[in-house]
C-alpha positions in Angstrom: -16.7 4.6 -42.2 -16.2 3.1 -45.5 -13.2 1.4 -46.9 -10.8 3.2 -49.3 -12.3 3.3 -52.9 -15.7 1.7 -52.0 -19.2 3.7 -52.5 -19.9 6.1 -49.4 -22.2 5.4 -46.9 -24.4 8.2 -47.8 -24.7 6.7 -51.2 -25.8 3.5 -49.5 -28.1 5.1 -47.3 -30.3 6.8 -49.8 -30.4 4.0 -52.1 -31.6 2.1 -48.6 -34.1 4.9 -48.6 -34.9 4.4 -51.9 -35.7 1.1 -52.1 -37.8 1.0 -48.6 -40.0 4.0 -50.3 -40.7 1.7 -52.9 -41.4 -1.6 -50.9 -44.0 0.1 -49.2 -45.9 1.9 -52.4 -45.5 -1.8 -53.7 -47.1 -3.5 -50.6 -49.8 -0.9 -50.0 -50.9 -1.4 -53.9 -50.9 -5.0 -53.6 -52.9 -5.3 -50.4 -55.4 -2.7 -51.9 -55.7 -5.0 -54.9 -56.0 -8.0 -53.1 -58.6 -6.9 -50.8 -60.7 -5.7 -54.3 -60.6 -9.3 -55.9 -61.8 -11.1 -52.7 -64.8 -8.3 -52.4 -65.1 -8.9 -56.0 -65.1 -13.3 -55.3 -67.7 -13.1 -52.3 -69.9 -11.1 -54.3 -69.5 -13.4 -57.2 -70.5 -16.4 -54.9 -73.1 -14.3 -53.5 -74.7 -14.6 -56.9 -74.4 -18.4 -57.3 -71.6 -17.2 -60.6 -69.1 -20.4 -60.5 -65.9 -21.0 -58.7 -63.3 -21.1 -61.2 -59.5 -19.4 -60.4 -60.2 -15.6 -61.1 -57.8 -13.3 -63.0 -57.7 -11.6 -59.5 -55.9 -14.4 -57.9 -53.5 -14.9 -60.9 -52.7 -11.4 -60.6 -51.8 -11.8 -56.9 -49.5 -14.6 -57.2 -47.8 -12.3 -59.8 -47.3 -9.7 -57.4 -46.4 -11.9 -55.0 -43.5 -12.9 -56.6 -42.4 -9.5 -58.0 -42.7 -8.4 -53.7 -40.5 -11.0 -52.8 -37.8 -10.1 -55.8 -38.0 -6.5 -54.1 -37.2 -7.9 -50.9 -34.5 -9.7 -51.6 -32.6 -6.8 -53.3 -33.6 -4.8 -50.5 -31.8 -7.4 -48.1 -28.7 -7.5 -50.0 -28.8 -3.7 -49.6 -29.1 -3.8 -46.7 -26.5 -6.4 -45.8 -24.0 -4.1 -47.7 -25.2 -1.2 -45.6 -24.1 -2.9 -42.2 -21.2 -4.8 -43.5 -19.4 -1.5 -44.4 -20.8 0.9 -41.8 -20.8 -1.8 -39.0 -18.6 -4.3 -39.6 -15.8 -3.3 -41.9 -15.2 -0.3 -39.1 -14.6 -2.3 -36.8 -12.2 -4.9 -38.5 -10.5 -1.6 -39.6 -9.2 -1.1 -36.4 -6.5 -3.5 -36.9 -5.1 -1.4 -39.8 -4.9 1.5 -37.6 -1.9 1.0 -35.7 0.5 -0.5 -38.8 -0.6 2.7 -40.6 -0.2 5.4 -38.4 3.7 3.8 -37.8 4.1 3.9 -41.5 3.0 7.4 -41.3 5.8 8.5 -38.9 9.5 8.7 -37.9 10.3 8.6 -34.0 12.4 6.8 -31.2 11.0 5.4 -28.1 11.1 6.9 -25.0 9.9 4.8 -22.5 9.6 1.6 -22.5 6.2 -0.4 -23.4 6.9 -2.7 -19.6 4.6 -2.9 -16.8 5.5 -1.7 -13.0 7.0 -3.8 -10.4 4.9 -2.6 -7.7 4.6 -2.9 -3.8 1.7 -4.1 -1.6 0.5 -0.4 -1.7 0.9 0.5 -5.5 4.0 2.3 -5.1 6.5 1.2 -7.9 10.0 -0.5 -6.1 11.8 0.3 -9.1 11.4 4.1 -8.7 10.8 5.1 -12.7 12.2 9.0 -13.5 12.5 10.7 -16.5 15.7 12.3 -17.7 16.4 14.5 -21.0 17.8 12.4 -24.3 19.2 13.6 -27.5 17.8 11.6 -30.3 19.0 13.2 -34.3 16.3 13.4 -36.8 18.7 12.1 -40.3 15.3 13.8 -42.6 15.3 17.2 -40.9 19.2 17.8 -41.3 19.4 20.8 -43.0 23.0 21.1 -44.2 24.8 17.5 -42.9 28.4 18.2 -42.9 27.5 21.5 -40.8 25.7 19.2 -38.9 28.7 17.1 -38.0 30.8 19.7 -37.3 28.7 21.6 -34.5 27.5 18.5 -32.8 31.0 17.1 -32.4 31.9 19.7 -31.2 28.5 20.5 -28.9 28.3 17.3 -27.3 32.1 15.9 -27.7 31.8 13.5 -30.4 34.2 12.1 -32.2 32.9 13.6 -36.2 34.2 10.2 -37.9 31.7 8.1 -35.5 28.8 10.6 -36.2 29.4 10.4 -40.0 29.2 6.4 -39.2 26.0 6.7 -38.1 24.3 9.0 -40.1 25.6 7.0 -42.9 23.8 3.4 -41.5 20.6 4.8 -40.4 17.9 6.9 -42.2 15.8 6.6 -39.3 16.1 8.8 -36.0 18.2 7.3 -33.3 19.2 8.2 -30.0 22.9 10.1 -29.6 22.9 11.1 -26.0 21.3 9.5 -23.1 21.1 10.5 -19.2 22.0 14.3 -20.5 22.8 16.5 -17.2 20.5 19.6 -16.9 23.2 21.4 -17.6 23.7 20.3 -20.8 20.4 19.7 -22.2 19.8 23.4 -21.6 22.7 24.3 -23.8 21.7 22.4 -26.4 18.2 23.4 -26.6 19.5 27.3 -26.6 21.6 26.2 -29.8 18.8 25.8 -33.1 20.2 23.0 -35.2 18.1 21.2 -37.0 17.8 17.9 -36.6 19.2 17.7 -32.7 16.1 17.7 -30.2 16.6 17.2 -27.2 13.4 14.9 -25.9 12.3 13.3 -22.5 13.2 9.8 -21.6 12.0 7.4 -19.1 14.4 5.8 -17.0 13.1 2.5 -15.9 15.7 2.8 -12.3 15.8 5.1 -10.9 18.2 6.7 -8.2 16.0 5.1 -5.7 15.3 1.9 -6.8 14.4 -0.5 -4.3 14.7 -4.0 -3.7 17.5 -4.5 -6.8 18.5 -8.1 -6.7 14.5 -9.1 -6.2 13.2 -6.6 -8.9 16.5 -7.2 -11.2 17.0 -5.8 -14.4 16.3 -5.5 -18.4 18.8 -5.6 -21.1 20.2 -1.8 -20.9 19.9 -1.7 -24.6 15.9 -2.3 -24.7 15.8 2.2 -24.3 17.4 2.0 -27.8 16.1 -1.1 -29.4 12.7 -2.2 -28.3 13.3 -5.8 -29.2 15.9 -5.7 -26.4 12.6 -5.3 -23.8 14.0 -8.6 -21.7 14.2 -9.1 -18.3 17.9 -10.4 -17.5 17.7 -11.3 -13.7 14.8 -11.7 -10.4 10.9 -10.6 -11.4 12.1 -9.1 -14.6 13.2 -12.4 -15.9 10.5 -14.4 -14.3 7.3 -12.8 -15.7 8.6 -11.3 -18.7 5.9 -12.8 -20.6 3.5 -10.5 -18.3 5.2 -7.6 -18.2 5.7 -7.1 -21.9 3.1 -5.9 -24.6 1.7 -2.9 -27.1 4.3 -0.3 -27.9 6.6 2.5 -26.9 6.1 5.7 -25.9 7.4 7.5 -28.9 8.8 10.7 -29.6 8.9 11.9 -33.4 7.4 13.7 -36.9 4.5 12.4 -38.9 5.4 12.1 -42.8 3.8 11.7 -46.0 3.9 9.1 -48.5 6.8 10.2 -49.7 8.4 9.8 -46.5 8.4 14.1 -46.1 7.4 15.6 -42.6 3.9 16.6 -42.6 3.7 20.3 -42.9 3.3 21.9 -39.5 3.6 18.6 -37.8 6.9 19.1 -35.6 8.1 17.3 -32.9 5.6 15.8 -30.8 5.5 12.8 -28.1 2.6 10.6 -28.6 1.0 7.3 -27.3 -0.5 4.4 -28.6 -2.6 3.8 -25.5 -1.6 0.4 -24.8 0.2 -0.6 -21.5 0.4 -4.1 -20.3 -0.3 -5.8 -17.2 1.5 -3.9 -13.9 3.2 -6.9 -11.4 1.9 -6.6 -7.5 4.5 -7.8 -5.0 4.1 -8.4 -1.3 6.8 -6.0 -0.4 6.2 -2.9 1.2 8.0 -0.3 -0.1 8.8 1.9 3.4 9.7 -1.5 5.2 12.3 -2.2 2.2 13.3 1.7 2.6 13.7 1.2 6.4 15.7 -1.8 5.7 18.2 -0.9 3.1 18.3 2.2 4.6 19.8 0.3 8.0 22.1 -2.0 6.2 23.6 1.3 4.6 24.0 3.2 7.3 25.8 0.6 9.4 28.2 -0.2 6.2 27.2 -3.7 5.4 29.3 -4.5 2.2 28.5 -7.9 2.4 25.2 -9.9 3.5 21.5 -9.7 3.5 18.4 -9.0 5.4 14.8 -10.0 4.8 11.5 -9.1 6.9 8.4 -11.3 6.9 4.9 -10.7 7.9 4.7 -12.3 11.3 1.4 -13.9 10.6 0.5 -14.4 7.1 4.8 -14.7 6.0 4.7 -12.6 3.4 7.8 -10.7 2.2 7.6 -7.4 3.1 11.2 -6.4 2.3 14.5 -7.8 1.3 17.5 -6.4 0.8 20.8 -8.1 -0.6 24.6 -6.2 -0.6 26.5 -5.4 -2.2 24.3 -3.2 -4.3 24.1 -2.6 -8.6 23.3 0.0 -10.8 20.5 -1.7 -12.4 20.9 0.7 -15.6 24.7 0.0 -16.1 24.7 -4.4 -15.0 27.4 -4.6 -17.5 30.3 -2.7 -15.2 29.3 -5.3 -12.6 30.5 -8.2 -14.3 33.3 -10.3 -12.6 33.8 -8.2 -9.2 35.1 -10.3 -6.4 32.0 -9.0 -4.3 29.7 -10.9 -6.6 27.1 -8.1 -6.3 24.6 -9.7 -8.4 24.1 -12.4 -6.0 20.6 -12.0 -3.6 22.3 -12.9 -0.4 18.9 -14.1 0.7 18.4 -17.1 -1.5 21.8 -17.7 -0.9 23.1 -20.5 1.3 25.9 -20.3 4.2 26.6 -21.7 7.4 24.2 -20.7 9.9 25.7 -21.5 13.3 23.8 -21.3 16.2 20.6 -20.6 15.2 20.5 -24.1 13.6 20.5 -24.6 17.8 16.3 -23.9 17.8 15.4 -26.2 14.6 17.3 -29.0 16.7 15.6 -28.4 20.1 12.1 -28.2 18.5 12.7 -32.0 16.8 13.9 -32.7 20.1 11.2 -31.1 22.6 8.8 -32.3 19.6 9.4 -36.2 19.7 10.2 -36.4 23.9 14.0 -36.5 23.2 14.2 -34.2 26.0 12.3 -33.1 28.7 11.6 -29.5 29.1 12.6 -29.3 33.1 15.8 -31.2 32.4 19.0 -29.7 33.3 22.2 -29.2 32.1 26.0 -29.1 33.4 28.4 -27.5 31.2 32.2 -27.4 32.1 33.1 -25.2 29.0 33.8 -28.2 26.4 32.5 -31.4 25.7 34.4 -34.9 24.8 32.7 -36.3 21.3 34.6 -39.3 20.6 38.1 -38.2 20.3 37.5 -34.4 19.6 36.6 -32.0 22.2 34.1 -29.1 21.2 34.0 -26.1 23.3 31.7 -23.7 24.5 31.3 -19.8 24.2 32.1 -20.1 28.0 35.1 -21.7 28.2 37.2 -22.1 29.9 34.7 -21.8 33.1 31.6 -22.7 31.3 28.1 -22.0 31.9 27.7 -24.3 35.1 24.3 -25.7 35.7 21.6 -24.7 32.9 17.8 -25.2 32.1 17.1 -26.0 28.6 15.9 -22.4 28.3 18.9 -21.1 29.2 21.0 -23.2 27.5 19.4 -22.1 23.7 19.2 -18.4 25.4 23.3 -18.5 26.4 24.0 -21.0 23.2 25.0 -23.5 25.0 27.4 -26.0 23.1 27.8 -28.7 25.7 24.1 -28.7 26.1 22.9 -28.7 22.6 25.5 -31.6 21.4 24.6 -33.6 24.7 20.5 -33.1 23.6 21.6 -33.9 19.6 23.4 -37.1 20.6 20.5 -38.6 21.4 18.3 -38.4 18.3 19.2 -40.8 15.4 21.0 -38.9 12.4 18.2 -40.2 9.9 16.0 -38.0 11.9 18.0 -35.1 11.7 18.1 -34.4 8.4 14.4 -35.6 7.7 13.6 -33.3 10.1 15.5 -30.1 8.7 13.6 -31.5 5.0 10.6 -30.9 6.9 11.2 -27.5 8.2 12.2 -25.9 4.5 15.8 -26.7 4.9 17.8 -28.3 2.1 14.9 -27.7 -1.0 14.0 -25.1 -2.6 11.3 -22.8 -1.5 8.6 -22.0 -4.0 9.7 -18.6 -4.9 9.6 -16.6 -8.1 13.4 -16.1 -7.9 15.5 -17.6 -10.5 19.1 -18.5 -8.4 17.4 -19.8 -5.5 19.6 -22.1 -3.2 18.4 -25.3 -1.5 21.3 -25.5 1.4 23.4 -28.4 2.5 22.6 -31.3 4.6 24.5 -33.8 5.5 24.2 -37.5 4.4 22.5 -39.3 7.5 24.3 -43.1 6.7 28.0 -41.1 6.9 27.4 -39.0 10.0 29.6 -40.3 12.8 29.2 -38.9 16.6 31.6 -36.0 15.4 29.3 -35.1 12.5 26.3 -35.5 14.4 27.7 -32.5 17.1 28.9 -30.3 14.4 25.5 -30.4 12.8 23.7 -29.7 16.6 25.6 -26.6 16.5 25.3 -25.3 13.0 28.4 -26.2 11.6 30.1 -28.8 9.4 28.1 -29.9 6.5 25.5 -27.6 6.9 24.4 -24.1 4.9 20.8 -22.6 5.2 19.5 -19.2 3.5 18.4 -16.1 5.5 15.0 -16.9 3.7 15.1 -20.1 4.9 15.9 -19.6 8.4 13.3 -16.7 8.8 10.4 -19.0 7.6 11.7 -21.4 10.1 11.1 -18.6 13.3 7.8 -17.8 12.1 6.7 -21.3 12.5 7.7 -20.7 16.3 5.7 -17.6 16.5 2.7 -19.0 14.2 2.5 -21.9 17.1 4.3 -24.3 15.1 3.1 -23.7 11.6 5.2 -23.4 8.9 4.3 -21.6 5.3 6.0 -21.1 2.5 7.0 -17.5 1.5 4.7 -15.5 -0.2 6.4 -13.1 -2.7 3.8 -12.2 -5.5 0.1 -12.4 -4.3 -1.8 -15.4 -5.5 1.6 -18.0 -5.6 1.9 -21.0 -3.9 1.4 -20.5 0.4 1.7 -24.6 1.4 1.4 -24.9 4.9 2.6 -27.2 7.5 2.4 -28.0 11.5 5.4 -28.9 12.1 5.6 -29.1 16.2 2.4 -28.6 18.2 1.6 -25.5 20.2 3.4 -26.3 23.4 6.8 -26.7 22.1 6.0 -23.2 19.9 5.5 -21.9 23.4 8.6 -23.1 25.2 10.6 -21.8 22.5 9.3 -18.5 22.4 10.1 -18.3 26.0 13.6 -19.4 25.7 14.7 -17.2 22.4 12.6 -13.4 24.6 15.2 -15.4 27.2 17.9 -14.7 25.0 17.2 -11.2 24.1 16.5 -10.4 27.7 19.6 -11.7 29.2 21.2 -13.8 26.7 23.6 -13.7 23.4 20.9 -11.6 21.6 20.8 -8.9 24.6 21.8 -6.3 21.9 19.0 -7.4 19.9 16.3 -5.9 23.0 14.3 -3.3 21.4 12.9 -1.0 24.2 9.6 -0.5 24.5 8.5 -3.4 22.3 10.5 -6.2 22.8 11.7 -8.8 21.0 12.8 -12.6 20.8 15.3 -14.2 18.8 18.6 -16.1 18.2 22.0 -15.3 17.6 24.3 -17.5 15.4 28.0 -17.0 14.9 29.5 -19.5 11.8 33.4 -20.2 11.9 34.5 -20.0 8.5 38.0 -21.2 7.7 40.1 -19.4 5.6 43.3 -17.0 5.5 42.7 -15.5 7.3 39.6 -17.0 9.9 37.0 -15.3 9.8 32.8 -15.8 10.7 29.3 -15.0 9.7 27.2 -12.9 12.0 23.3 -13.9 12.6 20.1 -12.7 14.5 16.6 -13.9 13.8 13.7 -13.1 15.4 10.9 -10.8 15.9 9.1 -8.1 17.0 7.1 -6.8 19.5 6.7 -9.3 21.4 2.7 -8.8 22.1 1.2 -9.1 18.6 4.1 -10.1 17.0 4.4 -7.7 13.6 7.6 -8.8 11.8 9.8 -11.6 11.5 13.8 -10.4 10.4 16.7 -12.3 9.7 19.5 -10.2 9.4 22.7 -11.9 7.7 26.5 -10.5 7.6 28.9 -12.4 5.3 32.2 -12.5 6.9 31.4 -9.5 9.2 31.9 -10.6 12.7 29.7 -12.5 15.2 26.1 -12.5 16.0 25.8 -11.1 19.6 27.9 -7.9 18.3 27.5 -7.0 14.6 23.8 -8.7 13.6 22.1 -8.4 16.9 22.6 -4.6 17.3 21.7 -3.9 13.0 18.4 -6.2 13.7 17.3 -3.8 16.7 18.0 -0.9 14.5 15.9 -2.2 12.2 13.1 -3.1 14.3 13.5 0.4 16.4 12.8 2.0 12.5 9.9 0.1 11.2 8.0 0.4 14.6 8.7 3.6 15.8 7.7 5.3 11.9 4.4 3.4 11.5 
């Protein structure tokens, strides 16, 4: 294809023609001429006739010369020939795109964004389309009849229309999120200039996985410069989600910026659509999940599931929820529903019980046949803590029982023994207190306490999960894998290809003896509720005291399930909600019961 006002390639081509015809008449005469002077030179020496240059070879040279003139021009030709069927097409391409925009007025309707998908391709975010009313300012007709019937169609106020006719030549967007209803009436009415069109909405209705997908700028459906991610993967790989153009909807024009005759209305695409996001999340785990948390009316906490073996993140699931269209009604609630709940730190209470056995068990603190007495409290200086089973107390315990009933007199008598500086070294060790290499913006890295400050008092606060002490559901369920990966710790794998550092943190016996004494618990202990028939599980419950007006506590349960094979890891987390043996424990069976029972 040539370029606009250049010679046409068929002109090219038959001058090409041209000019090869002639290279070969010119060639075939000179190599017919040549051949007669040397026939006519051998028989000239045949003769004994003198060697002198002949007017034969004089006339070669000539020709000679004049063949390679020919050639030249023939290569420039030639060169001409490619460079504007060959190369100039192909550089053209680039002019393409900026003309066929200059050639038409639209509005986008979907946004040029790549998929946040699951393990399995499914997108979490759940993309719909929905009808939009966009107004076409260069097909009104008649404008102040305009005004007047679309106030009064779509409930307008006519001084804002007027407004915005009067700023913008260019079509623009009225309406969006039209009901059926209403989009119907509107197409039965012919006014030009209204169209109803189609419109992508990037959430929809059952989004998934809100606070770890997040959200765009609600604007970016109007204004594609507004294509920014605002919170979770939108925000972190914006850079990879974003590229070429809309979807648009729209009529082509002329020069003269008129619609093309017999154009219309039409939707078209540019073909370019960047880079979709893979996630390790599994779309009917997260369903099963959120579905859970719903249906036992959790307005406030968190649950996340890991792959039991590899520690992926198969789901996670944060309340209160958002309307990831509308962030902008969200701001300021006392809920704080833009908060992930899973990144988020609190007090963890007992379940802080395992990380300190396992330092314990690990470095011969304690024996595992030792034995306990618990009397329902326990003096710590001059402070008394008590136990779950006071006033009676447990009696006489084995170190299994005593994690599997939550013993506090145990656990603070084992935790006295251990140096502070160990301690917290140890809980640095185990993921707690940093921040795990996650994709998440708003990730929390949890309180430790500082080891030179911890008097006796501190140090049984800490055995027990209180006191200066918070921990995220994410962290805490990375921790229990490590007990069912026989002591290996990894860190959370969120988007495929990330950072997956690994650690042995306690060898294989202790991963054993603890997975004894937390099926211990489910079987017959605290987390009894947590049981899941058929399957099993193992786990701990954790019940934080949080003071306040009035007192109240966070419920935990961690653990996992079945208990041959183990398949999934779940913390479940309830902010404020009650305590771990009765409000977590039962939602994390419920949640196990769905995800095994529908696979």
């Amino acid at each position: 294809m040539g370029m606009p006002g250049g010679p046409k390639p068929d002109a090219f081509e038959h001058k090409a023609v041209i000019l090869s015809g002639n290279l070969l008449r010119h060639v075939t005469r000179f190599f017919r001429f040549r051949e007669a002077g040397v026939g006519k030179n051998r028989e000239s020496r045949a003769y004994g006739s003198g060697g002198g240059p002949s007017g034969g070879a004089a006339a070669c040279s000539r020709i000679t010369h004049v063949l390679c003139g020919f050639g030249c021009v023939f290569l420039f030709f030639l060169g001409l020939l490619i460079n504007y069927q060959i190369i100039d097409s192909v550089a053209g391409i680039k002019y393409i795109k900026p003309a066929s925009v200059q050639r038409r007025e639209s509005v986008p309707v979907a946004l040029a964004r790549g998929r946040i998908l699951g393990r399995n391709g499914v997108p979490l975010h759940y993309p719909c389309w929905q009808s939009a009313l966009a107004v076409f300012p260069a097909r009104i007709e008649d404008r102040e009849r305009f005004i007047a019937e679309v106030s009064t169609l779509v409930g307008i106020d006519e001084d804002d229309l007027r407004e915005s006719l009067n700023h913008q030549a260019a079509p623009f967007k009225l309406l969006r999120e039209l009901p059926p209803e209403q989009a119907e009436a509107i197409m039965s009415r012919s006014i030009p200039g209204l169209v109803v069109i189609p419109e992508e909405l990037r959430y929809g209705p059952g989004s998934l996985a809100r606070h770890v997908v997040g959200h765009i700028r609600p604007n970016a459906h109007v204004n594609p410069k507004d294509n920014v991610g605002e919170s979770g993967l939108e925000k972190w790989f914006q850079t990879w989600l974003t590229g070429g153009t809309p979807l648009w909807v729209g009529t082509l024009v002329t020069g003269d910026g008129l619609e093309l005759p017999g154009s219309g209305v039409r939707i078209g695409s540019t073909g370019e659509h960047p880079e979709d996001l893979i996630t390790t999340l599994d779309a009917h785990v997260q369903y099963c999940l959120e579905r859970v948390l719903d249906e036992e009316g959790i307005s406030r906490g968190g649950a996340v599931v890991l792959d039991a073996m590899s520690g992926d993140v198969l789901a996670m699931a944060s309340r209160p929820q958002y309307d990831q269209n509308r962030p902008e009604e969200y701001f300021g609630l006392p809920d704080s529903p833009f908060v992930n709940r899973n990144i988020s730190d609190f007090a963890p209470g007992s379940i802080w019980k395992t990380v300190v056995l396992a330092l314990a068990l690990e470095k011969g603190y304690v024996s595992p046949e030792e034995e306990f007495e618990c009397r329902g409290q326990v003096q710590v200086g001059t402070g008394v803590i008590r136990c779950a089973a006071f006033p009676e107390g447990h009696g006489k315990l084995t170190l299994k029982q005593a994690l599997a009933e939550s013993c506090n007199c145990a656990m603070v008598r084992v935790a006295s023994r251990i140096p502070p500086q160990e301690l917290v070294d140890w809980a640095l060790r185990c993921g707690f207190g940093r921040i795990l290499k996650l994709p998440l913006a708003g990730q929390s890295a949890g309180l430790l306490p500082t080891p030179s400050s911890m008097l006796p008092g501190d140090v049984a606060n800490y055995s027990i999960g209180q006191g200066y002490l918070t921990v995220t559901p994410l962290q805490a369920a990375c921790f229990y894998r490590a007990v069912v990966a026989g002591g290996k710790w990894r860190n959370p794998v969120l988007v495929p290809g990330t950072d997956a550092r690994e650690e042995i943190l306690f060898s294989e016996e202790v991963s054993v003896f603890l997975q004894e004494a937390l099926l211990l618990c489910t079987q017959e202990g605290t987390g009894a509720a947590a049981w899941v028939p058929g399957f099993g599980s193992a786990g701990k419950t954790g019940t934080a005291e949080i003071t306040g007006s009035p007192p109240s506590s966070h419920g935990w349960f961690v653990g996992w399930t079945p208990i041959l094979s183990p398949k999934y890891v779940i913390c479940v987390f309830c902010e404020r909600a009650g305590d771990g043996p009765t409000v977590a424990a039962p939602i994390f069976r419920k949640i196990a019961e769905r995800l095994l029972h529908c696979r």
